[in-house]
C-alpha positions in Angstrom: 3.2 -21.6 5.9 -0.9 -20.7 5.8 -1.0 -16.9 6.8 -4.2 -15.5 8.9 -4.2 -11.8 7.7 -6.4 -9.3 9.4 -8.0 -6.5 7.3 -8.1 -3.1 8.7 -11.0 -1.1 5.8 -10.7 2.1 6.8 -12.8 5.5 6.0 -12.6 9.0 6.7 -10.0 7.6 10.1 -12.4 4.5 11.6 -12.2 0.7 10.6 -15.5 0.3 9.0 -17.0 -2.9 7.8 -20.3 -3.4 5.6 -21.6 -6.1 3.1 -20.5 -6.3 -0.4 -18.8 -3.0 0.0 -21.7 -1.4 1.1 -23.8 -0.4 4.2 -20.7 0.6 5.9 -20.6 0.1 9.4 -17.8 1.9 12.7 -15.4 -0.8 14.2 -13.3 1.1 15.7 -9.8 3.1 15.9 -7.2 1.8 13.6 -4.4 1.9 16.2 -6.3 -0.1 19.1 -7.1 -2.7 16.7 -3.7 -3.2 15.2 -2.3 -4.0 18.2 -4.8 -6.5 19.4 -4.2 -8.0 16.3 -0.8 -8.5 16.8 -1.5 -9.6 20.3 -3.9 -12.2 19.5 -1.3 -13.7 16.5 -2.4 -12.4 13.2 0.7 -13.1 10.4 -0.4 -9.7 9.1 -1.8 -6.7 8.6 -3.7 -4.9 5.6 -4.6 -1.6 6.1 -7.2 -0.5 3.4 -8.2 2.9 2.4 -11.3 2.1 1.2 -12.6 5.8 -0.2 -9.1 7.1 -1.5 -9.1 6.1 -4.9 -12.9 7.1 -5.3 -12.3 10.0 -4.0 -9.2 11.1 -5.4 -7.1 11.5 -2.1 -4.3 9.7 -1.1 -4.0 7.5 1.8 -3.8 8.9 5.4 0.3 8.8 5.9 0.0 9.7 9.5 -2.4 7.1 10.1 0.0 5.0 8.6 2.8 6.0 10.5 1.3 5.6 13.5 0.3 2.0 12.6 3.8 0.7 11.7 5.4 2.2 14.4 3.3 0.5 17.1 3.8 -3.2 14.7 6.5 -6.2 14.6 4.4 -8.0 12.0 4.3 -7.2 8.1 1.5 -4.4 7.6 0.8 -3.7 3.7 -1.2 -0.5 2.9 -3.4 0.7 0.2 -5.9 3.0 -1.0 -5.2 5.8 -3.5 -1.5 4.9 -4.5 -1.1 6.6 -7.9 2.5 6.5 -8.6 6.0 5.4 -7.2 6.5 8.2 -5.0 3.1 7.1 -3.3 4.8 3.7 -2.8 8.0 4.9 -1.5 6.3 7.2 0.6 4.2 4.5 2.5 7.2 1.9 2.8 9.3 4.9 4.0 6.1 5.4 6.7 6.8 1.6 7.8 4.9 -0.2 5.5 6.3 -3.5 4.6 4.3 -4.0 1.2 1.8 -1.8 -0.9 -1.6 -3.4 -2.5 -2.7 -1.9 -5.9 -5.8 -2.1 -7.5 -7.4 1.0 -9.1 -4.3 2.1 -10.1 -2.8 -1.1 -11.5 -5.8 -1.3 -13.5 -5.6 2.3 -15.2 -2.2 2.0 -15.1 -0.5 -1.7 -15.4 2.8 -0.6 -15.8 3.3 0.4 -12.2 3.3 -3.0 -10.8 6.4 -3.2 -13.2 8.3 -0.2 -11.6 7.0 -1.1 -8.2 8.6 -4.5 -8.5 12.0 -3.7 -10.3 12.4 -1.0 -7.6 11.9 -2.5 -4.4 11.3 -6.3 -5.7 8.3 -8.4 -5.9 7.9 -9.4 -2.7 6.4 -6.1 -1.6 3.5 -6.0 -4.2 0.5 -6.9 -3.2 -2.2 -6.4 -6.4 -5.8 -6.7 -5.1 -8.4 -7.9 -7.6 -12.4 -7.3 -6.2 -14.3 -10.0 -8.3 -17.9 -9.8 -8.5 -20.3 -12.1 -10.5 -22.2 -9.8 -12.9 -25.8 -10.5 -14.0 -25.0 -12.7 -17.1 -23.0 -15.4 -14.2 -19.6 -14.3 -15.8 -16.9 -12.4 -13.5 -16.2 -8.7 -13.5 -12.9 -6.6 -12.1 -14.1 -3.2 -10.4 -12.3 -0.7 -9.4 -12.7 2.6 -6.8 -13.6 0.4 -3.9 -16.1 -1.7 -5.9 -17.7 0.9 -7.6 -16.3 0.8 -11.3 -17.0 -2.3 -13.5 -13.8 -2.8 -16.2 -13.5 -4.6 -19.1 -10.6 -6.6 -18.0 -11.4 -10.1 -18.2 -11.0 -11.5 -14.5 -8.3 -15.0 -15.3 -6.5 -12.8 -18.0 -6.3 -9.6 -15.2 -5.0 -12.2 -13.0 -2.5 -13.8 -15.3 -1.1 -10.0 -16.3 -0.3 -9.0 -12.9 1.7 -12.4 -11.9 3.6 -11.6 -15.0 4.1 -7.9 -14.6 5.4 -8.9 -11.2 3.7 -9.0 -8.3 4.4 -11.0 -5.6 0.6 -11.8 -4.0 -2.6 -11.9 -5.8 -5.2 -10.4 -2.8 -8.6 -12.0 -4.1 -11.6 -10.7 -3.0 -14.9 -11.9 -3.9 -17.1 -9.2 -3.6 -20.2 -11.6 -4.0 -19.1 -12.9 -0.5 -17.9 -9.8 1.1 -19.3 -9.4 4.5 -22.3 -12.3 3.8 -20.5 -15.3 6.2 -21.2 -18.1 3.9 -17.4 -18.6 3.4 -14.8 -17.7 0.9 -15.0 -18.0 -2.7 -12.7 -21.4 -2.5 -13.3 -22.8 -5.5 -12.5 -19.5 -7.3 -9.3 -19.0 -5.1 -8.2 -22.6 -6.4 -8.7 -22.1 -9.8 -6.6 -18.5 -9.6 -4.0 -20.5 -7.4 -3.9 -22.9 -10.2 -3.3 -20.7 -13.3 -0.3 -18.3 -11.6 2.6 -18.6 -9.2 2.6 -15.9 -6.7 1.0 -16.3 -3.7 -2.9 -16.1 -3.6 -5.0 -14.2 -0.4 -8.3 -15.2 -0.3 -10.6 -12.7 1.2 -14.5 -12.3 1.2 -17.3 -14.2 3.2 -15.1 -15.6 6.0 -17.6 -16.2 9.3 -16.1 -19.2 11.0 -13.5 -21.5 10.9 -14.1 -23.9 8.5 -14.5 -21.6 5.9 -10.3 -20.8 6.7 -9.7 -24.7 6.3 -11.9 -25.0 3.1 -9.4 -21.9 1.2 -6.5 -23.5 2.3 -7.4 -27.2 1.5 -8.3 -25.5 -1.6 -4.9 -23.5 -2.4 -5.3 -20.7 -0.9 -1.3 -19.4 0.4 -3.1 -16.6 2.8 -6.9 -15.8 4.1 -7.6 -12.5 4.8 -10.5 -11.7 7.1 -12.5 -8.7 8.9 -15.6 -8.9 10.5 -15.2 -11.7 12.2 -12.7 -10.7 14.0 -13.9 -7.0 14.4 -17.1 -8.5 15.8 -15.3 -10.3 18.3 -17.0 -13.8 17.4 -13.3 -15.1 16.7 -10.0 -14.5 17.8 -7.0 -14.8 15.2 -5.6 -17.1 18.2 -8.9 -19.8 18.0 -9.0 -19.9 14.4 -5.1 -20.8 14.5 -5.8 -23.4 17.1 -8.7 -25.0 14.6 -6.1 -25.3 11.6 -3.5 -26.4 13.8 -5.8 -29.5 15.3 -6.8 -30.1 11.4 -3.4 -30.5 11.0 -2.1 -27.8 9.1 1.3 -26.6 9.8 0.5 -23.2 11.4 3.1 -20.5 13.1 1.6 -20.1 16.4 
């Protein structure tokens, strides 16, 4: 079934949110607003460490902790994850699935040994896609800072394969700018691999969470929106539901 996932970006302790990674803004206490969450429906939860990797740290466990213990519904974590002890140490915390990205990048093989050890379905990679000058797509890394070489459909290909179980897209050229998710980009990723596909980046009303899923999208994944108070996760469900999509309520 489509999946409304709410993102939790979270710095120094406090949900922020910003545009395009930047100009970060306070939204509040991570615990208050994973339980309103929950409350007003959300599938699931992402809790996002936004700094750890750039700054070398890992993810806030107790945070964490406190999170899962207050949650019924899945709640994946990352943010600084460097090896398997990191992972087992967050899903030991409560955490249902871990996201990669900086890591997986540097280091590929981990969503391998994440996957044969506790299984696919707990391994979330997160690609942030940004258009670079030339029009072609780049993969960053450290919370958007860090441009790679990876090509962005043959990144995406590698990490189905390696095994993860959820591609988490975000389109960093849409991130906090309300003109609606990258859909045609989520489609074509959808397209090319078989795990399920999150879009996330540029959501601002409904619509734009009809247009990913008409457009393949298994999951959208939004913030500000919701932080801002403009939407509840239970109004945008009633939307899809009248649009006839078959959505757990």
């Amino acid at each position: 079934m489509p999946r409304i996932i709410v993102c939790l970006d979270v710095d120094k302790g406090r949900v922020v949110k910003g545009t395009n990674f930047k100009q970060l803004r306070d939204m509040g206490d991570p615990v208050e607003l994973a339980l309103a969450y929950e409350q007003q429906g959300a599938d699931e939860l992402v809790f996002l460490d936004i700094s750890a990797s750039n700054e070398n740290r890992p993810t806030a466990l107790k945070l964490v902790t406190d999170i899962a213990s207050h949650l019924s519904i899945p709640f994946t974590v990352g943010g600084g994850l460097k090896k398997l002890d990191d992972v087992k140490a967050f899903l030991d915390a409560g955490a249902d699935k871990v996201a990669l990205n900086t890591t997986a990048v540097l280091q590929p093989e981990i969503i391998n040994q994440t996957a044969k050890a506790y299984g696919s379905q707990c391994v979330v990679v997160a690609i942030d896609v940004n258009k670079k000058d030339d029009g072609t797509l780049g993969v960053y890394i450290n919370g958007g800072r860090r441009l790679m070489e990876n090509d962005f459909f043959s990144w995406s290909n590698e990490v189905a394969e390696r095994g993860a179980g959820e591609i988490l897209l975000t389109a960093m050229h849409k991130d906090g700018t309300g003109t609606g998710f990258d859909a045609e980009l989520t489609r074509q990723v959808s397209e090319q691999v078989n795990v399920q596909v999150i879009a996330s980046g540029g959501a601002k009303n409904e619509q734009h969470f009809l247009d990913a899923f008409q457009q393949g999208a298994d999951a959208c994944l939004a913030a500000g929106m919701f932080h801002s108070g403009e939407y509840s996760v239970g109004q945008v469900k009633q939307y899809l539901k009248q649009a006839g999509l078959n959505i757990r309520t």
